[in-house]
C-alpha positions, 0 to 999 in steps of 0.5 A: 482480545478487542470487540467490534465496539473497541474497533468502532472506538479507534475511529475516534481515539486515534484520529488525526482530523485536525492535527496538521490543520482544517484543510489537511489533505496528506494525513500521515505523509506530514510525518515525512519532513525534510529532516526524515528524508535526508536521514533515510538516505543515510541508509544508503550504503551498497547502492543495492536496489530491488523492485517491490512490485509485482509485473502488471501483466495482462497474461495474468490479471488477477493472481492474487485472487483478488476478485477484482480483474485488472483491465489492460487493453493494447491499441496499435495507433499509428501516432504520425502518418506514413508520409508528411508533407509529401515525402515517405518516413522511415521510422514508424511510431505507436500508442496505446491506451491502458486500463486498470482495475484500479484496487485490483491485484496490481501493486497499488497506493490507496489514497485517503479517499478510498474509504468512508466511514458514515458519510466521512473520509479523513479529517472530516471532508464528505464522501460526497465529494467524491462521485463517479463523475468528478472523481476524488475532488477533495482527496485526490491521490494526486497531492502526494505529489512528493511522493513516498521517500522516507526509511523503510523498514521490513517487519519479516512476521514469516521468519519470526515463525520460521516459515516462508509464509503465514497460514492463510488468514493468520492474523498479526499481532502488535505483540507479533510485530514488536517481537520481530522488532526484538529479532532485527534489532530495529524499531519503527519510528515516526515517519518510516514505511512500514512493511510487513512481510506475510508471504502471502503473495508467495503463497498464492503465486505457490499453491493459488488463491484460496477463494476469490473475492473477500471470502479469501482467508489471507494473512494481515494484520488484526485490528489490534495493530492500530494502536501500534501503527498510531503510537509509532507514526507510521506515515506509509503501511504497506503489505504483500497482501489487503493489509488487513487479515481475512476474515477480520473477526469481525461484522462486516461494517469491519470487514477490513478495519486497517482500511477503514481506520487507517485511511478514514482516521489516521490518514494513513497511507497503504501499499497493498499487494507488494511483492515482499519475497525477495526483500525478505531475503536480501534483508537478511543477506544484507542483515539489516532491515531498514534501507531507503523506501522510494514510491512514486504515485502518478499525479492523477487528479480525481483518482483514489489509487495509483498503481506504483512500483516501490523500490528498497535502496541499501 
């Protein structure tokens, strides 16, 4: 059992700020070095590749409940007239403009500025760098421009309690995810992309949300969790739900507290609302649980997310 003050202590005890240098702007994504990427693709063995997105679809903007609805909205433009320079075309051409919520329920990449913690994001740069008018100046998404290609390595939390999915609003355990270690016979090492499989989004997609907004319990992980994800060097979290369990078990200024020091003090990188279902199961057809871990974020300045679509390599 850890208290409010202990989760408060994390912002401090398992801080990166400084770690790669005053000016830092990738946090954990330093842990993926050359050396790392070149071994992930080791891991490539099959050729068997598989998404772990989920659809963007505007038939169904917010499955997850999110409370947050995804904006899609499509414009039929013709892009070139239908004559030039005097003479018919035979061929016809669209556009369209696309808007997204941009934290809704859509599979996205969290950047580093999307949380605060007393007027500071990661590694010490202002919260008021980031506005409504300029965006993220300091922390843009748009530096992790190398994207996200390291091993990845799927934690099934679901199986490890025989079941297809965790009771809403279980809260994972270090013990929990070290014991799935042991199941796998594999071990998160610095620089992996860690995912950990809830089956919360099979959950939803089965039986609904069970609220919409934060009051809607989801499986994730407690806070306790942080330790672990500090000690390993985890350089990419990501998790078929908000990552953090709902409700936390704590005050409201630790409403999500993976969110909060994960990205304000570790600078570590999350994938929220990851389709992990069929990832779980290939896993185990395949019986290895590491592959090669591929997530492209646009090159968005100012932004502080991405919509993304991972991939697992085997």
């Amino acid at each position: 059992m850890i208290t409010e003050a202990d989760v408060e202590q994390y912002l401090t005890s398992l801080s990166n700020w400084g770690r790669w240098g005053p000016d830092d702007r990738l946090g954990t994504l330093n842990l993926i070095t050359d050396e790392v990427r070149v071994a992930a693709a080791s891991q490539i063995r099959s050729g068997r590749t598989l998404s772990l997105s989920r659809d963007i679809d505007p038939e169904a903007p917010d499955a997850l409940g999110s409370g947050i609805a995804l904006v899609q909205r499509f414009t039929g433009l013709h892009e070139v007239a239908d004559h030039f320079d005097g003479k018919a075309l035979r061929f016809d051409a669209v556009t369209e403009y696309v808007g997204i919520s941009a934290h809704g329920s859509n599979t996205h990449v969290d950047g580093l500025a999307h949380y605060s913690w007393e007027g500071k994001n990661y590694n010490g740069f202002p919260e008021s760098d980031t506005t409504s008018r300029f965006g993220a100046k300091s922390l843009s998404v748009h530096h992790a421009e190398a994207g996200f290609v390291t091993r990845g390595v799927l934690l099934d939390i679901a199986a490890l309690h025989e079941v297809p999915w965790l009771e809403r609003g279980h809260a994972v355990t270090p013990e929990e995810l070290e014991a799935a270690e042991e199941r796998q016979g594999v071990r998160v090492r610095p620089g992996d992309a860690l995912l950990v499989h809830t089956g919360n989004v099979a959950a939803i997609l089965t039986d609904g949300p069970d609220a919409v907004g934060p009051g809607a319990r989801q499986a994730g992980l407690h806070a306790s969790c942080l330790p672990y994800l500090c000690e390993r060097d985890v350089a990419v979290l990501g998790n078929d739900g908000v990552q953090d369990a709902q409700p936390s078990g704590f005050g409201l200024d630790f409403l999500r507290p993976i969110h909060t020091v994960g990205l304000v003090a570790l600078g570590l990188w999350l994938i929220d609302n990851m389709q992990l279902t069929e990832l779980a199961k290939v896993c185990q057809e395949e019986r290895r649980w590491e592959f090669l871990f591929a997530a492209l974020p646009w090159r968005m300045v100012g932004a502080t997310s991405s919509a993304s679509n991972p991939v697992a390599v085997f």
